[in-house]
C-alpha positions in Angstrom: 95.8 -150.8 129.2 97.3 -147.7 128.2 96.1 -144.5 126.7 98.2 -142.1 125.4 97.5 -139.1 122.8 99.8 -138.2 119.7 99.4 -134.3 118.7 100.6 -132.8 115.4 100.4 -134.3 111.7 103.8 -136.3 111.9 102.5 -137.9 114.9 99.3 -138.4 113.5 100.7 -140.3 110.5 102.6 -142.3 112.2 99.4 -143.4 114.1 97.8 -143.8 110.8 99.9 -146.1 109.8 100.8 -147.9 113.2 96.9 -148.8 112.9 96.4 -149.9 109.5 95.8 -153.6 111.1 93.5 -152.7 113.2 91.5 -150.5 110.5 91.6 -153.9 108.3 90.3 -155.8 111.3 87.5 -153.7 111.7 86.9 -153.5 107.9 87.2 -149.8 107.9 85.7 -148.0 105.5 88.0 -146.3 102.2 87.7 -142.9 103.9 88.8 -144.0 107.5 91.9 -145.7 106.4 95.5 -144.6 106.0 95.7 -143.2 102.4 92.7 -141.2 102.5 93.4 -140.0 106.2 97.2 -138.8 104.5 95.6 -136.9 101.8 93.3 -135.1 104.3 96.5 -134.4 106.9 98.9 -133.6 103.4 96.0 -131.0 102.0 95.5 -129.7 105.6 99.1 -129.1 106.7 99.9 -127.5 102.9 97.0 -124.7 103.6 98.1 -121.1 104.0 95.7 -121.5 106.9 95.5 -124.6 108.3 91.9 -125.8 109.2 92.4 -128.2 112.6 95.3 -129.4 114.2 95.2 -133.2 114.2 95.3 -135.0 117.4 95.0 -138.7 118.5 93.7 -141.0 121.4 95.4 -144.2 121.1 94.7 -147.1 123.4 97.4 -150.0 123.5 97.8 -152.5 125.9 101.5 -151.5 126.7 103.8 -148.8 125.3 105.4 -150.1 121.9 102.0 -152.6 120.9 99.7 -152.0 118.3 96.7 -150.4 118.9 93.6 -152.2 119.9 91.7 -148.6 119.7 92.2 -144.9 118.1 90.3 -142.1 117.6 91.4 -139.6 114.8 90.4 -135.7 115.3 91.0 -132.5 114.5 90.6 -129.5 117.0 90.0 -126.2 115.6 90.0 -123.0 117.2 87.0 -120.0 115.4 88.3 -117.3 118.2 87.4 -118.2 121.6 86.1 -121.6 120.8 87.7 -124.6 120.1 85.9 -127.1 117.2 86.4 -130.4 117.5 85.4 -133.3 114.8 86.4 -136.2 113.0 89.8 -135.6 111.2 88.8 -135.1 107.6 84.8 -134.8 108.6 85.1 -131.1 107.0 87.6 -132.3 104.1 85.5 -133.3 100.9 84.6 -134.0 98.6 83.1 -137.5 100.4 81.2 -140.2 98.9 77.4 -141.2 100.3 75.5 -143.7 100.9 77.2 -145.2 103.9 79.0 -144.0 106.9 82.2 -142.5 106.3 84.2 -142.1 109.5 85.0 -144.7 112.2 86.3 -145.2 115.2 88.6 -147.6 115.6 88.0 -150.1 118.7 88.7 -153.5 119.2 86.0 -154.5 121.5 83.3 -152.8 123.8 86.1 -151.9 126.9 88.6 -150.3 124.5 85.7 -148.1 123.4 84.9 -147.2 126.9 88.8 -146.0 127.1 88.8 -144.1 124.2 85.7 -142.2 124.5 87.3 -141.6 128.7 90.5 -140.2 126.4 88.1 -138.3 124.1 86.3 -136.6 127.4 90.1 -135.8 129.0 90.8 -134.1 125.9 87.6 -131.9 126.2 88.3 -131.3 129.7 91.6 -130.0 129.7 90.9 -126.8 126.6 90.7 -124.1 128.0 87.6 -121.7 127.1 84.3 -122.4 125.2 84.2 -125.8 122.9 82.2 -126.9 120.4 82.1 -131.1 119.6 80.4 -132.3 116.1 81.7 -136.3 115.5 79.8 -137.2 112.4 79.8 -139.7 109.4 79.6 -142.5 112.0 77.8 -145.7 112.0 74.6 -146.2 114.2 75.3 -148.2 117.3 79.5 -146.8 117.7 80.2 -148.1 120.8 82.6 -145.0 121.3 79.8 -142.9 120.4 77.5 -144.5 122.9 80.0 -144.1 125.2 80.6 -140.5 125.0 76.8 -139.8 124.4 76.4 -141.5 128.3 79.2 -138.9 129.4 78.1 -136.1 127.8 74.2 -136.0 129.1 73.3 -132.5 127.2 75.0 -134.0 124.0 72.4 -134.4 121.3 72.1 -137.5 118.4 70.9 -137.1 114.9 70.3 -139.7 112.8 70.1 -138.8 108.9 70.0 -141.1 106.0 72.9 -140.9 103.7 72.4 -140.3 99.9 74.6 -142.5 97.3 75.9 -141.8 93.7 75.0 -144.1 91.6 76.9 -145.1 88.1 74.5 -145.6 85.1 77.8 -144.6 82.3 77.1 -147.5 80.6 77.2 -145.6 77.5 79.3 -146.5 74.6 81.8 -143.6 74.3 82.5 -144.0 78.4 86.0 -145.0 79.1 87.2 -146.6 82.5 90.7 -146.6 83.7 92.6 -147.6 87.1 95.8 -147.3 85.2 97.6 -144.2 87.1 99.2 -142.7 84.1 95.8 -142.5 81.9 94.1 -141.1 85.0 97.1 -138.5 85.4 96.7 -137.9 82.0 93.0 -137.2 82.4 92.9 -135.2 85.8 93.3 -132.2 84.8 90.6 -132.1 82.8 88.7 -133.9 85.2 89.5 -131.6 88.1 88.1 -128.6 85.7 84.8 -129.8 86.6 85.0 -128.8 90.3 84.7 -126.2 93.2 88.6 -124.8 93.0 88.5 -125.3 96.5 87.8 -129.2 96.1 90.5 -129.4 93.8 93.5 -129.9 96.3 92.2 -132.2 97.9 90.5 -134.5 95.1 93.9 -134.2 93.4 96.0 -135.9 96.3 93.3 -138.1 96.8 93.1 -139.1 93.8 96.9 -139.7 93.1 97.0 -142.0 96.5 94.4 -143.9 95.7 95.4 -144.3 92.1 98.7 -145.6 93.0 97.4 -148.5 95.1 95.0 -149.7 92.5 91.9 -148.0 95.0 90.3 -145.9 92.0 88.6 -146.3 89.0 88.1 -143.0 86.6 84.8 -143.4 84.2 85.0 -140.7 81.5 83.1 -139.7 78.4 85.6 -137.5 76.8 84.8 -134.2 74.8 85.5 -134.8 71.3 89.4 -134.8 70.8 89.8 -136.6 74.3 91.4 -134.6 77.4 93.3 -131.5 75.5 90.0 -130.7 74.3 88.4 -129.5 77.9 86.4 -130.9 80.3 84.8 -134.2 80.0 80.9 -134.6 79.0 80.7 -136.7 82.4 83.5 -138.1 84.4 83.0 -140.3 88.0 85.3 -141.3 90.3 84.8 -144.6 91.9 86.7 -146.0 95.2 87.5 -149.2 95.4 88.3 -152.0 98.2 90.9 -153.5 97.3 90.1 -156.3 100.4 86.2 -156.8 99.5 86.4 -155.4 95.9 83.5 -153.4 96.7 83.0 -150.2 94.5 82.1 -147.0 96.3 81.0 -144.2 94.0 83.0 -141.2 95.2 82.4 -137.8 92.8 81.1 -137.0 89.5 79.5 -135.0 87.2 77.3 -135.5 84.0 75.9 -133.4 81.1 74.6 -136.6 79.2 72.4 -138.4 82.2 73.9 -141.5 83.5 74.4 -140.7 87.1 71.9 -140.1 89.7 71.7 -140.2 93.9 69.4 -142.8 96.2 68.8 -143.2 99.6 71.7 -145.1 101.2 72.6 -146.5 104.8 71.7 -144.1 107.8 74.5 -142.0 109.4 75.1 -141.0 113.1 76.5 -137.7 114.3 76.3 -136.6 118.0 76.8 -132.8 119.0 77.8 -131.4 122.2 79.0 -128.0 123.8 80.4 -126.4 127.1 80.8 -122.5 127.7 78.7 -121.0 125.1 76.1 -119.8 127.4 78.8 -118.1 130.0 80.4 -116.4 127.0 77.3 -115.7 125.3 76.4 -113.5 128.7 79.7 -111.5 128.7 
């Protein structure tokens, strides 16, 4: 087998999309597959000051096959120290209740190679680095892999919060037609952090275009030109499974509220701090 690493967001994309197969083998989650994964790399390479520079480990078993494994990050630097995470980890909104972020590996040996392709990567930076891989499912075999490497690395376990969508109010109106949800985003988007917006926005549009959304509103009186929305939710959804996957939203009329949802995994790790922390 072979493992090779793509640096830079046209590489990257082209990754993305080289392992679309794979991420529908592994029944990959909405937000760890290619059109959510574009929005994050689009929003983050559009920034006056871009947040990470995207990098991936790909594991094939020659040059020119699809992959059998990939792992999607993004490597910061915060002056002397380098951050490294899950691409899109720090890009959100994200929706609860389950994990968000995977790592893509076929079996239990390609996730042995790409956590060794991980660790190479850590190795070479130069200076201080910081590692933070969250929004993963409990039991990763990459994770477990890199946690056995990386003996001082620590694991938390926290349970995930989900949205949950009680609009079933009379006035609500649900759309996944693109041009009534174009026609209601702006009003929509009103409703959020400005800083959110960009994101949501791209997001949104992707997702609408492949039939993966569903917009719930409960218009103001005299529908969109009239302001903001009395509620409005945003609702991923599988196209594969069907599954529905309350993403964002925001009420002044009741109907949504948060549960516990399915645990998360996220496993931390450093090397340098203390040297520099001396100096």
């Amino acid at each position: 087998m072979l493992t090779r690493v793509a640096v830079g967001r046209t590489s990257v994309v082209r990754e993305v999309r080289a392992a679309a197969p794979l991420m529908t083998d592994l029944a990959a989650p909405v937000t760890a597959r290619g059109p959510w994964l574009t929005a994050v790399l689009n929003v983050q390479s559009a920034s006056l000051v871009p947040r990470g520079r995207p990098r991936a480990v790909v594991v094939e078993q020659r040059a020119g096959c699809r992959p059998d494994g990939v792992a999607l990050l993004s490597f910061s630097r915060r002056g002397p120290v380098t951050a490294v995470g899950v691409l899109g980890d720090a890009v959100g909104p994200v929706p609860g209740g389950r994990p968000t972020s995977r790592f893509y590996a076929r079996d239990d040996d390609v996730a042995r190679r790409l956590a060794d392709g991980m660790l190479q990567q850590l190795h070479r930076l130069r200076g201080p680095w910081t590692l933070r891989l969250g929004g993963l499912p409990l039991g990763d075999p990459t994770l477990r892999h890199l946690a056995a490497a990386l003996p001082a690395a620590s694991m938390a376990t926290v349970r995930s919060r989900r949205l949950v969508d009680e609009l079933d109010v009379a006035a609500v109106v649900r759309t996944t037609d693109p041009a009534e949800m174009e026609r209601w985003l702006p009003a929509v988007l009103s409703r959020l952090a400005a800083a959110d917006r960009p994101f949501v926005r791209a997001c949104a549009r992707l997702h609408a275009a492949i039939g993966a959304l569903e917009l719930a509103v409960v218009p103001a009186a005299g529908g969109p030109a009239a302001g903001p929305p009395a509620a409005a939710l945003l609702t991923l959804l599988d196209p594969g499974s069907g599954a529905r996957w309350p993403w964002w939203g925001v009420s002044d009329i009741g109907g949504l509220r948060r549960e516990l949802g399915s645990p998360v995994a996220t496993l931390s790790a450093s090397a340098g701090l203390r040297v520099l922390g001396r100096r």
